[in-house]
C-alpha positions in Angstrom: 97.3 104.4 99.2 99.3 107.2 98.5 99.4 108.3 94.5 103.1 106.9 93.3 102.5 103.4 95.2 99.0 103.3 93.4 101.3 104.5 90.2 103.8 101.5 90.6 101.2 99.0 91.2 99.0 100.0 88.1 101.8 97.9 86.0 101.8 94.8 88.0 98.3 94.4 88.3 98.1 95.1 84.3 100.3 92.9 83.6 103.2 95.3 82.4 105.7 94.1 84.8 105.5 90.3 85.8 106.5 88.3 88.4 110.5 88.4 89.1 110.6 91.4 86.7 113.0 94.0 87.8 111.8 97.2 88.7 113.3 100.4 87.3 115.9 101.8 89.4 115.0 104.3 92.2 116.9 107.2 90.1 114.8 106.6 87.2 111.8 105.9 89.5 112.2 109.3 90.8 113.3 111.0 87.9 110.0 109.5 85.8 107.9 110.6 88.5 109.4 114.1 89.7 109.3 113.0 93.5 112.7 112.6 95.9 114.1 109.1 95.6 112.8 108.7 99.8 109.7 109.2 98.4 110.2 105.9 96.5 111.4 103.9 98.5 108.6 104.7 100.6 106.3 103.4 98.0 108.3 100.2 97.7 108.3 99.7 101.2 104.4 99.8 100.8 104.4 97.9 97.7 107.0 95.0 99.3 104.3 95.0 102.9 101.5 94.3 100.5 103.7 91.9 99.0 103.8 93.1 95.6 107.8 93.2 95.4 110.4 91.6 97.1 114.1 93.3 97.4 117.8 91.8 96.6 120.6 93.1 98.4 122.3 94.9 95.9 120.0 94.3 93.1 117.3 96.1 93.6 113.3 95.6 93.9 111.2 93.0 91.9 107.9 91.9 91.3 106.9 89.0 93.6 105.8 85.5 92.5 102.9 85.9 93.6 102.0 89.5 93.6 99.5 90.8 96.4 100.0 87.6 98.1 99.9 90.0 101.8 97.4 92.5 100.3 93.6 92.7 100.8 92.3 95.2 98.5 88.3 95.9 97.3 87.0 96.3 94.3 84.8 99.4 93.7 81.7 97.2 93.4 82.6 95.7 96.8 82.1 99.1 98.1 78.4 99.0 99.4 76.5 96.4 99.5 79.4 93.3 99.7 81.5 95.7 102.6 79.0 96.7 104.8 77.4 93.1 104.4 81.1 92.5 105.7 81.2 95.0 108.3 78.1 93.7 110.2 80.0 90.2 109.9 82.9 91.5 111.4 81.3 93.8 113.6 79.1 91.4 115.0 82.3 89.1 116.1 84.0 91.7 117.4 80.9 92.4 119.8 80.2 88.8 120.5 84.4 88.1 122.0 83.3 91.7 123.4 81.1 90.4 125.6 83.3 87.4 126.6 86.7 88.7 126.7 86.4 92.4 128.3 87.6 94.0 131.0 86.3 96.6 133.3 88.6 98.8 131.8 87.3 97.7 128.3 83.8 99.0 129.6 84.5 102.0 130.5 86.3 103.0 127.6 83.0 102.0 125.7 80.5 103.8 127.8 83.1 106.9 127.7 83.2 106.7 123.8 78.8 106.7 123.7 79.2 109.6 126.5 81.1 111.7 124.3 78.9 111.0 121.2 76.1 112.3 123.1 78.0 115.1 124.7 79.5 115.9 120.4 75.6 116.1 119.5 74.4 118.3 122.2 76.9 121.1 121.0 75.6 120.8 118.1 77.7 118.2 116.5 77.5 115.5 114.2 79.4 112.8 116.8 81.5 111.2 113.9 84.4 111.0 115.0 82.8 110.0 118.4 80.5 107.0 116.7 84.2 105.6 114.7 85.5 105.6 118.1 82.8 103.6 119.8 83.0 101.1 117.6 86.9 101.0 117.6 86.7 100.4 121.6 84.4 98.0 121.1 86.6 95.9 118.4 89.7 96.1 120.9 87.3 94.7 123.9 87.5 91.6 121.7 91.3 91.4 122.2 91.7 89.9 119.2 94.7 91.9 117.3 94.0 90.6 113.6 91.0 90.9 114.5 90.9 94.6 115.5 93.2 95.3 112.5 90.8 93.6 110.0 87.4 95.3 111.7 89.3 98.7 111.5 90.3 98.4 107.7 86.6 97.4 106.7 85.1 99.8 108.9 87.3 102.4 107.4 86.2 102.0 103.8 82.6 101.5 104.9 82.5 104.7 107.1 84.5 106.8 103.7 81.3 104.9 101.9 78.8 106.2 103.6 78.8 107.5 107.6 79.0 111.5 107.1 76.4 111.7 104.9 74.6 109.3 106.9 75.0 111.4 110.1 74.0 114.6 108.4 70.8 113.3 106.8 70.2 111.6 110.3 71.2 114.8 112.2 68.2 116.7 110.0 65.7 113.7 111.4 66.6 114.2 114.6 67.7 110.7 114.6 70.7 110.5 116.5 68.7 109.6 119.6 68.0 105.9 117.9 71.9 105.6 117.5 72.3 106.4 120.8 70.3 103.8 122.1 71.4 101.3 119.8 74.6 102.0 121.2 73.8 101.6 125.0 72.0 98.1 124.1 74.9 97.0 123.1 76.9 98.5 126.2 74.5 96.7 128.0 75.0 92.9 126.2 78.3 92.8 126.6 78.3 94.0 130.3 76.1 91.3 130.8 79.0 88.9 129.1 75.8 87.9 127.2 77.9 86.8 123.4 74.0 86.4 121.4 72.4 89.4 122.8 75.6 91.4 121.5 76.1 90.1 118.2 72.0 90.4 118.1 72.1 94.3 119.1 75.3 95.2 116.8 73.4 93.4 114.0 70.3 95.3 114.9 72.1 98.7 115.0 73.8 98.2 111.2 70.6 97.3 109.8 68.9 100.1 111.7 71.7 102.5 109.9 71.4 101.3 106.6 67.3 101.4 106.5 67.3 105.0 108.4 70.0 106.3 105.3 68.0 104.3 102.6 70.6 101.4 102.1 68.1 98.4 102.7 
């Protein structure tokens, strides 16, 4: 969230401004916080999708009646243990519809994305990038939109949690192989449209990461 939507919402979730309070104008928005008046409106936009505000023709923006009502945010305690207990949840569905749901074209985008880990690791990479994008391919293989969008927030805040320092201890191990693997048994569950043995091996490979970073 960028810094003046986080600034705007700071009041609302204190308290400051309640529901169907009007918020200051976008002049004296701007003006208070030295950005362009776009710039604000941006962050109302954001603040109005979250459902924090709603707008008036002609009236301007005010807090909602039920603030956050569209808005799924984490708290900073929910950023180990209670996410990435989420993420193997989510994860772990997303592999399962996987399994029932894909196409060949689905497939091949998944063993392309563990092809091109490997291939980021033998030049001497750490295959982050490569590993988000395996498990992204393997969420839209679900074809399951909310679905996808809800695997990719959680798996966002979990990867900022922990994946690059995970990668790098695991890179000093010479680890990378296990992921790897982990990754092609669960290639091979959901080309065998087997919905148990992929939930089982995406299960399998988050525990694996946690224990080999020394989050179990």
């Amino acid at each position: 969230m960028d810094s003046l939507t986080e600034a705007l919402l700071q009041p609302i979730l204190a308290g400051d401004w309640r529901p169907h309070d009007r918020l200051p104008s976008e002049h004296a928005l701007a003006a208070q916080h030295e950005v362009s008046r776009a710039v604000v409106r941006e962050a109302i936009a954001r603040l109005k999708s979250d459902g924090y505000v709603e707008t008036r023709q002609g009236k301007g923006a005010f807090v909602a009646a039920a603030p956050g009502g569209n808005a799924f945010r984490l708290n900073d305690e929910e950023v180990r243990d209670d996410l990435l207990e989420l993420r193997a949840l989510i994860e772990a569905d997303c592999a399962a519809l996987a399994a029932e749901r894909h196409t060949a074209a689905d497939l091949a985008a998944l063993r392309a994305a563990s092809d091109a880990m490997r291939d980021a690791v033998a030049k001497g990479g750490l295959g982050l990038a490569e590993d988000i994008r395996f498990h992204d391919v393997l969420a839209d293989a679900a074809h399951n939109p909310a679905l996808r969008r809800f695997a990719a927030f959680v798996g966002r805040h979990a990867r900022e949690a922990m994946q690059l320092a995970r990668l790098s201890h695991l890179k000093e191990q010479n680890r990378l192989a296990e992921i790897e693997a982990e990754h092609a048994a669960i290639i091979a569950a959901v080309a065998a449209r087997d919905a148990l043995a992929a939930r089982a091996a995406v299960q399998h490979h988050i525990a694996s990461g946690l224990r080999r970073h020394g989050l179990s």
